[in-house]
ZAVEXSE-189062 format. One record per residue: residue in one letter; x, y, z of N, C-alpha, C in turn. Coordinates in steps of 0.05 Angstrom, whole numbers, plus 32768, in hexadecimal, padded with zeros to 4 digits. Each point is the difference from the previous one (the first is absolute). Example, Ala and Ser with C-alpha at 12.3 -4.5 7.8 and 13.67 -1.06 7.14 Angstrom:
<rs>
A81087F8E809C7FEE80188000801280188000S7FF980157FF28010801880017FF18016800E
</rs>
This chain:
<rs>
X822F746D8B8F7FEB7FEE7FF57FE58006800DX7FFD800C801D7FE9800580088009801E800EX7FE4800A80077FFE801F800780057FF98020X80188001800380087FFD801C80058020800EX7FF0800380187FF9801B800A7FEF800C7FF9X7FE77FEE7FF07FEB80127FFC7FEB7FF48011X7FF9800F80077FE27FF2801F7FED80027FE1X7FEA7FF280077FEF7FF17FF77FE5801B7FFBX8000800E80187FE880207FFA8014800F7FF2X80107FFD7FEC800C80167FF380007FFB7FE1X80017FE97FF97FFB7FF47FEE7FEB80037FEAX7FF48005800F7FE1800A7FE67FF77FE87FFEX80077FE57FF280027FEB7FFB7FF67FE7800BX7FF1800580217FF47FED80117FEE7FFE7FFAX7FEF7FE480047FEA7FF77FFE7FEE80068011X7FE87FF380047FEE8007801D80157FF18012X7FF48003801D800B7FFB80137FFF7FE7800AX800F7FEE7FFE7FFE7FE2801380037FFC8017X7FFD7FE7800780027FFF801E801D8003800AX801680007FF5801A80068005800980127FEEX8006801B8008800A80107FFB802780067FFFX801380037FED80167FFF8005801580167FF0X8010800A800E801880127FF880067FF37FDCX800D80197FF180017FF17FEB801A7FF88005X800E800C800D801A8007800A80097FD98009X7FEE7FF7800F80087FED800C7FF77FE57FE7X7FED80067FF47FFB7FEC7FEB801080017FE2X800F80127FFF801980047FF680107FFA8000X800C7FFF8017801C7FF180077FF87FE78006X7FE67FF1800B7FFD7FE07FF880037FF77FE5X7FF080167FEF7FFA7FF37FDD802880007FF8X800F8012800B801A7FF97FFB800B7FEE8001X80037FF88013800C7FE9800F7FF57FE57FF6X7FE07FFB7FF77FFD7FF07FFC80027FFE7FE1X800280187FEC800B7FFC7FE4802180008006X80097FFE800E801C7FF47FF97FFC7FEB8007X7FFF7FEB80177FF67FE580017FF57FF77FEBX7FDF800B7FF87FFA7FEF7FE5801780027FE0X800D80187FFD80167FF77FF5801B7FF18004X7FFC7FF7801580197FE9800A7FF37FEB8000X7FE87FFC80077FF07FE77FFD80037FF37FE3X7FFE80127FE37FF87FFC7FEF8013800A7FEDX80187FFD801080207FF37FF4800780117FE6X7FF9801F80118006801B7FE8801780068000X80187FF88016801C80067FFF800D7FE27FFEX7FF27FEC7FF4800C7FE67FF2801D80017FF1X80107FFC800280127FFD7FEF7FFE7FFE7FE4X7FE77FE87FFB7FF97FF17FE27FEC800D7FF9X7FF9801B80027FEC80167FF6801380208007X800E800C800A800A800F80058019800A7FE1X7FF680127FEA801180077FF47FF980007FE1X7FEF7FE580027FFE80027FDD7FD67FF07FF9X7FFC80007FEE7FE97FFD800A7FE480168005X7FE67FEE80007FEE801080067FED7FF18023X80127FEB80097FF07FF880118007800C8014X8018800D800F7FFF8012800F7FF080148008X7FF1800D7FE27FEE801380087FE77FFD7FFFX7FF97FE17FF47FE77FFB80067FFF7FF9801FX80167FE980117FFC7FFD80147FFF80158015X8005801B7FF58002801480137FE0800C7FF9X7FF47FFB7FEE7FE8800C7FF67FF17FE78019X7FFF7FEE7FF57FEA7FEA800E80027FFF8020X8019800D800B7FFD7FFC801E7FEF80198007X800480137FF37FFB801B80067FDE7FF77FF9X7FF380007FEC7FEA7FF57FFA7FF07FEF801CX800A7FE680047FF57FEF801980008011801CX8018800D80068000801380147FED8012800AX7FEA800B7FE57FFB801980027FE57FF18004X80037FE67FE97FE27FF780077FF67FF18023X80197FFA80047FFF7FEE80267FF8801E800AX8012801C7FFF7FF0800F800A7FEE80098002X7FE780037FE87FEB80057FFA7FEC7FE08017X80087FF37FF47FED7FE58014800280068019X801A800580137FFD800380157FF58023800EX800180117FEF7FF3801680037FDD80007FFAX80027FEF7FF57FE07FF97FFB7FF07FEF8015X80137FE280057FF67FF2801A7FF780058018X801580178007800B800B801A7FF480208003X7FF580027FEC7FEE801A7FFF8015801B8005X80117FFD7FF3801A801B7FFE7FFC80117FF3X8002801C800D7FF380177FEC802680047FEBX80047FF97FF4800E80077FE27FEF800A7FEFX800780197FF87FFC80097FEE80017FF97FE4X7FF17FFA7FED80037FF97FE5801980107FF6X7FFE80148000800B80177FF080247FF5800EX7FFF7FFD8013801D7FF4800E800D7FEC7FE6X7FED7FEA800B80127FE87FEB800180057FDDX7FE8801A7FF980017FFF7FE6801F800E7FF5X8006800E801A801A80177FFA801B7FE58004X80017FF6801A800D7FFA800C80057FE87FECX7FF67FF37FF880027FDE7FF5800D800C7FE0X8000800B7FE8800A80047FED801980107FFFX7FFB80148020802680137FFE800A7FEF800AX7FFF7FE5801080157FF5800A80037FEB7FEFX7FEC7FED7FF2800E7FF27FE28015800F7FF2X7FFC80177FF9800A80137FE8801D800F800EX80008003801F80198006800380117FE68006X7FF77FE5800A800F7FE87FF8800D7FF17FF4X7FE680077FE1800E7FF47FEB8016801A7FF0X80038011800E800D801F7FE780237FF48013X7FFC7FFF802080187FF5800E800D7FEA7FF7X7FF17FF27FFA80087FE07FF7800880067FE5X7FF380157FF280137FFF7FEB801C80107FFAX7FFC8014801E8015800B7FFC80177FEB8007X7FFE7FF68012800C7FE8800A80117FF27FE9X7FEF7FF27FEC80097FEE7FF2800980187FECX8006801680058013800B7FE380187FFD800FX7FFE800A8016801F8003801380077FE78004X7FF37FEA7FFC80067FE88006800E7FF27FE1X7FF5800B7FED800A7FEF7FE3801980167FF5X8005801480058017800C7FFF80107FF8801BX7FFF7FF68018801A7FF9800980087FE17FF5X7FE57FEB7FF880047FEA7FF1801380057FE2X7FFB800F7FF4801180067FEB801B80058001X8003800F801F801C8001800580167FE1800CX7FED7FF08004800B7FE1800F7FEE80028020X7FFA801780067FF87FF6801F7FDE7FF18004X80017FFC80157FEB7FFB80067FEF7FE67FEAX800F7FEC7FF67FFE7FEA7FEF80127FF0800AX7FF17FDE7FF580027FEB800B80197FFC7FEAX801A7FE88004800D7FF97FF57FEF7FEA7FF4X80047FF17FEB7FF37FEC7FF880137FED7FF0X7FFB7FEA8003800F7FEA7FF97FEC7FEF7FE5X7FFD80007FE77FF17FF77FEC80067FDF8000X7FEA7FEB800480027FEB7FF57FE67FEE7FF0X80117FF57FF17FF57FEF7FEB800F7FFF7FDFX7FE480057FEE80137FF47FE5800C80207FF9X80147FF87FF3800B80137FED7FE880177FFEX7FEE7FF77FE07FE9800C80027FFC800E800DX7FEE7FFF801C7FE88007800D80138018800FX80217FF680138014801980018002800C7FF5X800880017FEA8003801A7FE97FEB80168007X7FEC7FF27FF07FDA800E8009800680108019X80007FF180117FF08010801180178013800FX801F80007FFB8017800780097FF780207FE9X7FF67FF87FE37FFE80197FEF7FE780128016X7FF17FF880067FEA800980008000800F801AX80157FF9801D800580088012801180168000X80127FFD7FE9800E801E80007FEF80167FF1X7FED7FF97FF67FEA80157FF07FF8800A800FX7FF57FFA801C7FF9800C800F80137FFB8025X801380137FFC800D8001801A7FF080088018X7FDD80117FFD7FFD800480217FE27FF18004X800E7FDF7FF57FED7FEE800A80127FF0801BX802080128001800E7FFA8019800D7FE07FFAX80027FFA7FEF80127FE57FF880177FFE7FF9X80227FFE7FFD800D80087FF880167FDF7FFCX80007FFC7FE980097FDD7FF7801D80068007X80007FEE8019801F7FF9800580147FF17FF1X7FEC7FE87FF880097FE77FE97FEA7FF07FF7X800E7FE87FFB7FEB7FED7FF580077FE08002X7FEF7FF47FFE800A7FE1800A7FE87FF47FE9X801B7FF37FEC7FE67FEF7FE7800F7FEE8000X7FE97FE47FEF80127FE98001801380017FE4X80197FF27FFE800D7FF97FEC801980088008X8012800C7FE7802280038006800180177FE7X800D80148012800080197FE980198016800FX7FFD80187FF48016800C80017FFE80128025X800E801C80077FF3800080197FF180138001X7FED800C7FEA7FF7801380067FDF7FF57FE9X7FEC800A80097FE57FF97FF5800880007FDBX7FFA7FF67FEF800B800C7FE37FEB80187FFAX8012801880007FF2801C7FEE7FF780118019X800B7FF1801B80048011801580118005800FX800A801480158014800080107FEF7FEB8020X7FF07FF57FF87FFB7FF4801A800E7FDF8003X80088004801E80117FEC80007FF57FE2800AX80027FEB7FF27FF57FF3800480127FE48005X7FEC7FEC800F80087FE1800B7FF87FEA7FF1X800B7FEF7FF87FF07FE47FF17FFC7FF0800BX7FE77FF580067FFA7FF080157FEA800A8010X7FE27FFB80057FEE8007800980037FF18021X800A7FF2800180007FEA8025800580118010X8011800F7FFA800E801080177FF9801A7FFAX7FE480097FFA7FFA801E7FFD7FFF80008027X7FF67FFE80148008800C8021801E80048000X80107FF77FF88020800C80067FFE80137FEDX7FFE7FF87FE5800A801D7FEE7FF480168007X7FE38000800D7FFD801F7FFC80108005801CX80047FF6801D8014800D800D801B80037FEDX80057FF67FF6801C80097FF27FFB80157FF4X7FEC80077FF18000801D7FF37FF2800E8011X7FFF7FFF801D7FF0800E80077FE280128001X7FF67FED7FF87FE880007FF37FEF7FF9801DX7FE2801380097FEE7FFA800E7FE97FEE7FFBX7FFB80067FE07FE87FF27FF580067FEC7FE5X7FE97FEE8000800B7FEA7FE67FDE80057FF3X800D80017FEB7FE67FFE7FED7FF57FEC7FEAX80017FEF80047FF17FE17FEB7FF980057FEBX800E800D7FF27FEE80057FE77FF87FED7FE4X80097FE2800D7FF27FE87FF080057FEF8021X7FED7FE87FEF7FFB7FF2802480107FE07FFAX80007FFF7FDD80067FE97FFD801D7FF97FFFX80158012800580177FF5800080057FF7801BX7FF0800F80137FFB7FF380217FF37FDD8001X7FE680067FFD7FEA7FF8800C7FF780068017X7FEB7FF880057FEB80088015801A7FFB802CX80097FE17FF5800B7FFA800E801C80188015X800F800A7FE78017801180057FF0801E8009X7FF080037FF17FF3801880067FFD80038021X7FF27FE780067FF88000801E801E80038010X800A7FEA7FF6801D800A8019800F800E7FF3X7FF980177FEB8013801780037FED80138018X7FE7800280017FE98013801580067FFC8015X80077FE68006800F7FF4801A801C8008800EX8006800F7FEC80258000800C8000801F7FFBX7FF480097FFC7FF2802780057FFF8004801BX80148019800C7FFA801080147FEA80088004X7FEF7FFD80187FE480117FF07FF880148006X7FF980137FF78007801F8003801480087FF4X80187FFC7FFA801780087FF37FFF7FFC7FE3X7FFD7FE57FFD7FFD7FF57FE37FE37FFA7FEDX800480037FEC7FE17FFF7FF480077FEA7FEAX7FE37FF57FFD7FFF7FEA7FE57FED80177FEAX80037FFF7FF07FE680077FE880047FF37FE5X7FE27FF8800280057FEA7FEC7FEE800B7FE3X800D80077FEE7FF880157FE67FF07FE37FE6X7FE9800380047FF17FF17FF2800380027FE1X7FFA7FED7FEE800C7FF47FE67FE880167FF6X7FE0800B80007FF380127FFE8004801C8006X801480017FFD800E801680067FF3801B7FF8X7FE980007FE47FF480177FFB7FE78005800BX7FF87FE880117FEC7FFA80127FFE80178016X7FEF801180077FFB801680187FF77FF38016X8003800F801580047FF3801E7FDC7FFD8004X7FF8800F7FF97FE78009800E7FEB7FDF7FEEX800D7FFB7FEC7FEA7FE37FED80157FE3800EX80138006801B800A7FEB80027FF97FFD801CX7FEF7FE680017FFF7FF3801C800B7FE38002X800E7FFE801E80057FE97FFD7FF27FF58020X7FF87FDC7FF27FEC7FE9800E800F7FE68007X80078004801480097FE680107FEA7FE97FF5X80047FE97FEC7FF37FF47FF480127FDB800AX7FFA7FED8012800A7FE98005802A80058009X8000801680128010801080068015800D7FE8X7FF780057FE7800F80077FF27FF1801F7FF9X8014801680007FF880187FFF7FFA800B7FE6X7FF07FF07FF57FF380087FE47FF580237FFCX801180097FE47FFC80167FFC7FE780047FECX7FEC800C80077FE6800E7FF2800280197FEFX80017FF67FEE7FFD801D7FE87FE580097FF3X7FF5801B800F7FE780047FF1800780037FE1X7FE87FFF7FF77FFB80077FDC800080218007X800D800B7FE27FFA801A80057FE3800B7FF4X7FFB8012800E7FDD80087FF0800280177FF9X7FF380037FE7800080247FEB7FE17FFD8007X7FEF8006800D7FE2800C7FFF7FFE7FF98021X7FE5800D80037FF27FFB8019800080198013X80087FFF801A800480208017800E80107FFEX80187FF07FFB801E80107FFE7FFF800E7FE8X7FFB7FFC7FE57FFB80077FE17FF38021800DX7FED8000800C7FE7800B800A8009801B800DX80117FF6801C8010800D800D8019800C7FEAX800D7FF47FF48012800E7FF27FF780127FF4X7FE47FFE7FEA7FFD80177FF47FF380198015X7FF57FF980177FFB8019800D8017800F8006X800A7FEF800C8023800E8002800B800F7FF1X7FFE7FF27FE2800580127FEC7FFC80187FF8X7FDE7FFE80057FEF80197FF8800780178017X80047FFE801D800280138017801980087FF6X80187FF180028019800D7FFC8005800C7FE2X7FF87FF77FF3800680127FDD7FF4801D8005X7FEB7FFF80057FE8801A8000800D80128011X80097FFA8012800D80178023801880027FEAX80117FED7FF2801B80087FF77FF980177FE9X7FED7FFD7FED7FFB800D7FEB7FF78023800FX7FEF7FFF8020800180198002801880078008X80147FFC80118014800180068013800B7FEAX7FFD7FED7FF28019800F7FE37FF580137FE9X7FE8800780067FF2800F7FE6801080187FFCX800480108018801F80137FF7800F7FF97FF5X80147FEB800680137FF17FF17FFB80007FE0X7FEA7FE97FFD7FF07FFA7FEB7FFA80197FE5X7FFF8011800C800080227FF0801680017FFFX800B80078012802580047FF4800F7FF67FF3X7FFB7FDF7FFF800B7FF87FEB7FFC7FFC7FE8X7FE880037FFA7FEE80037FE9800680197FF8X8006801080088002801C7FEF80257FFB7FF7X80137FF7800D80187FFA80057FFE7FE87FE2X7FF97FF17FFC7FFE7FEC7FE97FF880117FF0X7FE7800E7FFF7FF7800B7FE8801480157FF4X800A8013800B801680157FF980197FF27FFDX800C7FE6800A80167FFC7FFA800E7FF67FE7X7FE47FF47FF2800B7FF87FDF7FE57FF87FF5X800580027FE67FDD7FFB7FF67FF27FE37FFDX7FE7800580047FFA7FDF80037FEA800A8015X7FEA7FF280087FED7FF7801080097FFC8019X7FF58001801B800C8006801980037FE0800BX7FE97FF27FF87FF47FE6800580117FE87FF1X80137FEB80077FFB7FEF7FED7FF27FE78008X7FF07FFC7FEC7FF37FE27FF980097FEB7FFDX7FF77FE7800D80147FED7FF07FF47FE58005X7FF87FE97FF57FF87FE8800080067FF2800CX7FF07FF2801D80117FF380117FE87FE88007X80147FE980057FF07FE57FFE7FFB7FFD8027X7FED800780077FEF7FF8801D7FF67FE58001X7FF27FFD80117FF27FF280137FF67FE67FEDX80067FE97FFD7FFD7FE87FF38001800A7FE2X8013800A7FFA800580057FE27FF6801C7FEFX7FF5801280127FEC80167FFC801280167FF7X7FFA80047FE6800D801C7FF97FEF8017800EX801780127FFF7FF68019800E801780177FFDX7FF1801A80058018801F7FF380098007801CX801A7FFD7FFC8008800C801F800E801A7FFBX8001801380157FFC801B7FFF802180058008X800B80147FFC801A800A80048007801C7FFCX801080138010800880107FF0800F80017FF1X8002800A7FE580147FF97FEC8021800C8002X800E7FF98002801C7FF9800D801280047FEAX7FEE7FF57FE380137FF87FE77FFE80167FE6X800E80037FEE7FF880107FEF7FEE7FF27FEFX7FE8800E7FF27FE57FF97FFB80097FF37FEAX7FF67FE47FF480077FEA7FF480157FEE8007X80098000801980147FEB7FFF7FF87FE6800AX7FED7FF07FF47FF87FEB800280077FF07FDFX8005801B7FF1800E7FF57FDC801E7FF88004X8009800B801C801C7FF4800280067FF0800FX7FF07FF0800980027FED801180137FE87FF7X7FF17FF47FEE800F7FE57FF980197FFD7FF9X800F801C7FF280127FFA7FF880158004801DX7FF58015801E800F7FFE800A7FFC7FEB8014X7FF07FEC7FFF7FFA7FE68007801E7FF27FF3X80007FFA7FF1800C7FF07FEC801E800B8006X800580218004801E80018009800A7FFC8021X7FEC7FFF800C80027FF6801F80007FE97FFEX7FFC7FED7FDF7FFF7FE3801B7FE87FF78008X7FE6801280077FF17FF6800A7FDC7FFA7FF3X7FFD7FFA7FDD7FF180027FFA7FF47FD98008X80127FF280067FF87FE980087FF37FFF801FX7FFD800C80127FFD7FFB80177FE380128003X7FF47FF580197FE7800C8001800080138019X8016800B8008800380138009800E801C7FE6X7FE8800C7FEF801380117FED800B801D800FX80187FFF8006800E801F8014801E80087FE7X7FFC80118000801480177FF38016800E8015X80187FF980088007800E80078013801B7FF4X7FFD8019800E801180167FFA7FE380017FE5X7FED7FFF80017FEB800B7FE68008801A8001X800A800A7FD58002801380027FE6800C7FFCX7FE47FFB7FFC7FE9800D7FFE7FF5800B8017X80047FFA80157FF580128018800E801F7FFBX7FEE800C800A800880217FFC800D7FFD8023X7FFF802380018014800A801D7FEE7FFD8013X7FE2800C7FFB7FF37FFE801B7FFB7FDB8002X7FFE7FEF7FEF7FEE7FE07FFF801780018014X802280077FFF80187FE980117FF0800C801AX7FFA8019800B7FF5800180197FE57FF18008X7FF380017FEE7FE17FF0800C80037FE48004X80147FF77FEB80087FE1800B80167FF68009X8013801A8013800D7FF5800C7FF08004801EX7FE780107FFF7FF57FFD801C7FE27FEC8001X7FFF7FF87FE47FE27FF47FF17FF180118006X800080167FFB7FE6801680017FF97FFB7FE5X80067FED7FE97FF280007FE67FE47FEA8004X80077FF380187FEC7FE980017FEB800E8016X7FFD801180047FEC800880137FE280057FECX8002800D7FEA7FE17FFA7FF87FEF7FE38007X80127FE77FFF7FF27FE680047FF180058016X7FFD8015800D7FEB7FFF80217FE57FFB7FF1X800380117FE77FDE7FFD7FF380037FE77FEEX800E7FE87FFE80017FE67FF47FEC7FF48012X800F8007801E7FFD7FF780147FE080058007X7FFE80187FFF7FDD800680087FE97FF77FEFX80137FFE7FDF7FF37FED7FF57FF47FE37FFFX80127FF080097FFE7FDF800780147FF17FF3X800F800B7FF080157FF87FEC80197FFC8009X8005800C801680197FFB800D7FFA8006801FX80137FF4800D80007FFB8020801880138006X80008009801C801A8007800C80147FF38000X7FFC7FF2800880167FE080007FFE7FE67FF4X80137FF97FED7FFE7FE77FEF801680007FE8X80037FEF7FF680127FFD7FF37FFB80177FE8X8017800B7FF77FFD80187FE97FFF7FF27FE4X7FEF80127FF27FEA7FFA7FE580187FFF7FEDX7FF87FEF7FEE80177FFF7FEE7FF07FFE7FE0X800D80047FEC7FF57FFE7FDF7FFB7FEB8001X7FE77FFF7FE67FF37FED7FF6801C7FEC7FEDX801B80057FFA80177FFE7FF880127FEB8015X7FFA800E801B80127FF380157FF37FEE800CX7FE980007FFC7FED7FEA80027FFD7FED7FFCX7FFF7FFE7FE0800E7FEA7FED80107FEF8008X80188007801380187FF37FFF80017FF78026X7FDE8004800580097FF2801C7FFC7FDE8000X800E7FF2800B7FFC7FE980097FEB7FFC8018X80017FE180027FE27FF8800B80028016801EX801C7FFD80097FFD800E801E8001801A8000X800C800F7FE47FF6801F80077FDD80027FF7X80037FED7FF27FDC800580007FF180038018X80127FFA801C7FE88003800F7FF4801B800DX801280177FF58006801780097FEA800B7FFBX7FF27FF97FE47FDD7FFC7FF67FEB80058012X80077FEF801A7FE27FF180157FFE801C8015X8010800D7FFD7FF68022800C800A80167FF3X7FED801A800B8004800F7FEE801580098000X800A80137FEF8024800F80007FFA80208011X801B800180097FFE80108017800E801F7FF3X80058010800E801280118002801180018006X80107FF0801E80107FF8800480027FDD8009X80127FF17FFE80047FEF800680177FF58017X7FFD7FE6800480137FED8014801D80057FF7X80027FFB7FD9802180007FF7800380258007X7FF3800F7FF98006801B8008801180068013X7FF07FF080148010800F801A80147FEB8003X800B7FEE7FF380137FF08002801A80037FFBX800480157FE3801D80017FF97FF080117FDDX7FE2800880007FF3800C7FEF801C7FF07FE0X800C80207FF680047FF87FE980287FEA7FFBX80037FFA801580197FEF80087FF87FE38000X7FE07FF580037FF77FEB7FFE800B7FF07FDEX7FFB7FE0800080007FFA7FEC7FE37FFB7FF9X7FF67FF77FE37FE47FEC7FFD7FF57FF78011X80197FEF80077FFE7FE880087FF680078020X800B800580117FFC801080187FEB800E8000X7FFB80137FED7FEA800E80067FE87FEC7FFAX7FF67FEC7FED7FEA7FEE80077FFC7FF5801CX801E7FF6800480007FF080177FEA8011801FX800D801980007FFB801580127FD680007FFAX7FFE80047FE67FEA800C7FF47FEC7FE28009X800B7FE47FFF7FF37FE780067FF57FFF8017X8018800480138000800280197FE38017800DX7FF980177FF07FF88013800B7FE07FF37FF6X80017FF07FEF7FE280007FEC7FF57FE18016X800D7FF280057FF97FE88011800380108020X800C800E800C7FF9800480247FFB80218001X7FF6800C7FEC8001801780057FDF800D801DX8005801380057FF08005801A7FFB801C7FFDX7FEE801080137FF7801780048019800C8011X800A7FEE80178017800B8006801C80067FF4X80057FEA7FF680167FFF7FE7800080177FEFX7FE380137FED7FFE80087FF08005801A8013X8001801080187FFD800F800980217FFF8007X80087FEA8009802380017FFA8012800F7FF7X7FF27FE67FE8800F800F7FDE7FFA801A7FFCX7FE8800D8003800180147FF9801380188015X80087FFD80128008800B8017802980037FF5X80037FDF7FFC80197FF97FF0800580167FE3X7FE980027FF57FFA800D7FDF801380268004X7FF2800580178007801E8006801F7FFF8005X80097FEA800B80208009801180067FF77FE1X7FFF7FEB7FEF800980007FEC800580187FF1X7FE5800E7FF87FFC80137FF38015801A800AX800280068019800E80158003801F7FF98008X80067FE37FF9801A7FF87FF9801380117FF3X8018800D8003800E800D7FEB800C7FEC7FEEX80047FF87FDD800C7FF37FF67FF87FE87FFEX7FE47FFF7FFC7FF57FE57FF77FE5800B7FE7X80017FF87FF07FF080007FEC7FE57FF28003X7FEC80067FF77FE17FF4800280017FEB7FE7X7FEA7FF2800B80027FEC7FDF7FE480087FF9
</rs>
C-alpha cells in the first residue's frame, strides 16, 4: 500500500524542504499501521458488511480517503517534507489493491458459502407469508452466508413449511427453544406482528451474545439500506425512509460515469467490434446492424443498436412464435430454442457480444450502462402501474435481474429486481453490477436475455 524502502531523495517526487525532514521508509510503515487501524475503526471486517453488498467497499474507500487526508493536515501543520508525488502514487495503489483483495476475498468466501461453510444457521419466524419470502429469497442467494434450519409460524400444519423441505414448528412463543432444537445460531423476524414489540424484546434477551444473533427483516423489504435510517423518536426506534430521487448530482454523476466508461470500453473493443462485424456480415445475408424500437426514459422511443444475431426479417415471425411459446400475453416477449438466430447470433448471445454496439446508445444519451433493459413499445403496453416505474431511469445495458439468474428469472422477479434497482440504485452499485455482468457473461451455460 505504501513505498516501503524508498528514502524520500530517491523518489523524484519531494516537495521543497520543511522543517522536518523524514525517511520514506519510516513514514511508510506508520501510514500502514495506521490504515489498518482506520480500517478496523471503520468496521471493514464487520460481519454485517463482509460478503455481499457494496458498503464494505465504500467503508474501505472512506477510511482510506480520511486517512490520507489526517495525513496531509498533519504534514502540513507540522511542516513535513512529503512529497506530493508520494501520496499521489501511494493513496490510489493502496485503495485499488484493497478493494481487488476484498474482492478476491468475497469470491473465496461465496463459494465456500455455497458449499454450507462459513454461514449462519437460521431459524425463520413469523407469518406463513413473510417465511416463505424470505426462506425463497435466501436460498437464491447462498453466499449471503444464511442457511434456513427451520421455521417457527403461528397456526397448526403439517411438519414441513408447505412447498418446502423446511422443517417447521407451530407456535411463535417458543421461537428461543426451537431454534436450539434445530440448531440454529440466528432468528430472523420476518413479520413483527405475530410477536409484538413485547416478545421481540425477551426473545434479544435470552440470546447468547456473541454466539447468537437477532435480525429483524423489515415488511419494506424492497427498500435499500443506504434510503433507511432509523430515529429513536419518544424511545421508539422509528424507521425513516427517504423518497427516491431521478434528477439532481447523482443523475449528473451517473451520466459522467457513463460517458468515461462507454468511450475507454468502445476503444478497448474496436478490434473486437471489426471482427464481429465482418463475422455477421459474411455469415448470412442481411445488414450487420440490427435496429429496433425501444421505449426509454419516461416513455421515450428510441433505436437501439445490436449486432444482428437473426436471419434478416425475423421480426415477420415473431408473433406467431409468441403465440406457440405461450408468451404473447406477458410483457416480458422471450422465445425460447428461437429457430431464427443463425450459428454465429448462438455465439454472440451466448457471450452478449450482440449487445455491445449499445456503448454508442450509451454515448448517445439514450441508454445508460446500468438500468433496467429497454423493452417494445408492445411490452410496454402491458406494464402495470409498478412496472411502469422502470420508466423514471434510463434503460441500461446491463441490469440488477441480469446478474441475478438473467434468463431463469420470472416477470415477475425480474420487475421486482428492476424496482429495487430504479428506487436505491448508486454509482457504487452500478460499478457492481457491472463487475457481476462480466462473471455472468463468461459463465459457461447461461444464456443472455
Amino acid at each position: 500500500m505504501a513505498w516501503v524502502g524508498l528514502d524520500y531523495t530517491a523518489t523524484g517526487f519531494s516537495g521543497s524542504r520543511g522543517d522536518i525532514a523524514v525517511s520514506y521508509t519510516i513514514v511508510s510503515l506508520i501510514i500502514v499501521a495506521a490504515w489498518m487501524l482506520a480500517l478496523e475503526l471503520y468496521d471493514t471486517r464487520s460481519p454485517r458488511v463482509l460478503g455481499l453488498g457494496t458498503q464494505e467497499y465504500r467503508a474501505v474507500a472512506d477510511a482510506a480517503l480520511r486517512l490520507f487526508g489526517l495525513v496531509a493536515i498533519v504534514a502540513f501543520l507540522f511542516k513535513i517534507d512529503i512529497g506530493r508525488g508520494y501520496i499521489l502514487v501511494s493513496f490510489p495503489l493502496g485503495v485499488l489493491v484493497l478493494l481487488f483483495s476484498r474482492w478476491m476475498w468475497r469470491q473465496w468466501l461465496g463459494v465456500k458459502r455455497k458449499r454450507g461453510e462459513y454461514s449462519s444457521r437460521v431459524l425463520l419466524v413469523g407469518s406463513e407469508e413473510s417465511v416463505t419470502l424470505i426462506a425463497r429469497e435466501l436460498a437464491r442467494m447462498p453466499e449471503a452466508g444464511y442457511r434456513v434450519a427451520g421455521a417457527c409460524v403461528p397456526g397448526h400444519g403439517g411438519a414441513y413449511l408447505p412447498g418446502t423441505q423446511i422443517p417447521v414448528e407451530y407456535g411463535v412463543n417458543h421461537a428461543l427453544a426451537v431454534m436450539r432444537d434445530f440448531g440454529a445460531d440466528t432468528v430472523i423476524i420476518t413479520s413483527a406482528d405475530e410477536l409484538g414489540p413485547e416478545r421481540v424484546r425477551e426473545l434479544s434477551w435470552g440470546l447468547n451474545p456473541g454466539a447468537e444473533h437477532l435480525v429483524v427483516a423489515p415488511s419494506l423489504i424492497d427498500i435499500g439500506g443506504p434510503r433507511i435510517h432509523t430515529r429513536p423518536v419518544a424511545g421508539l426506534p422509528l424507521m425513516h425512509v427517504e423518497t427516491p430521487k431521478f434528477e439532481g448530482r447523482k443523475l449528473v454523476a451517473k451520466r459522467v460515469f457513463d460517458l468515461i466508461v462507454a468511450f475507454a470500453l468502445v476503444v478497448l473493443f474496436s478490434p473486437l467490434l471489426i471482427v464481429l462485424a465482418v463475422m455477421v456480415k459474411l455469415s448470412s445475408p442481411g445488414p450487420v446492424f440490427y435496429r429496433q424500437e425501444r421505449v426509454g426514459l419516461k416513455g421515450t422511443p428510441f433505436m437501439m443498436l445490436k449486432f444482428r444475431s437473426m436471419d434478416d426479417g425475423a421480426d415477420a415471425q415473431l408473433a406467431n412464435l409468441l403465440a406457440q411459446n405461450g408468451a404473447d400475453t406477458k410483457p416480458l416477449f422471450k422465445v425460447y430454442d428461437d429457430p431464427r438466430i443463425t450459428r454465429i447470433g448462438k455465439v454472440l448471445r451466448k457471450y452478449s457480444l450482440d449487445e455491445l454496439p449499445q456503448l454508442f446508445n450509451v454515448l448517445h444519451g439514450t441508454m445508460s450502462l446500468v438500468g433496467p433493459r429497454p423493452q417494445r413499445r408492445a411490452e410496454v403496453e402491458l406494464y402495470d402501474r409498478a412496472a411502469g416505474r422502470r420508466l423514471f431511469v434510463q434503460p441500461g445495458m446491463t441490469g440488477l435481474w441480469q446478474v441475478s439468474g438473467r434468463s431463469s428469472l420470472s416477470w415477475e422477479q425480474s420487475v421486482r429486481l428492476d424496482l429495487y434497482y430504479v428506487e436505491n440504485w448508486s454509482i457504487t452499485g452500478d460499478v457492481t453490477i457491472l463487475v457481476r455482468t462480466f462473471r455472468a457473461v463468461v459463465s459457461p451455460g447461461r444464456t443472455a436475455v
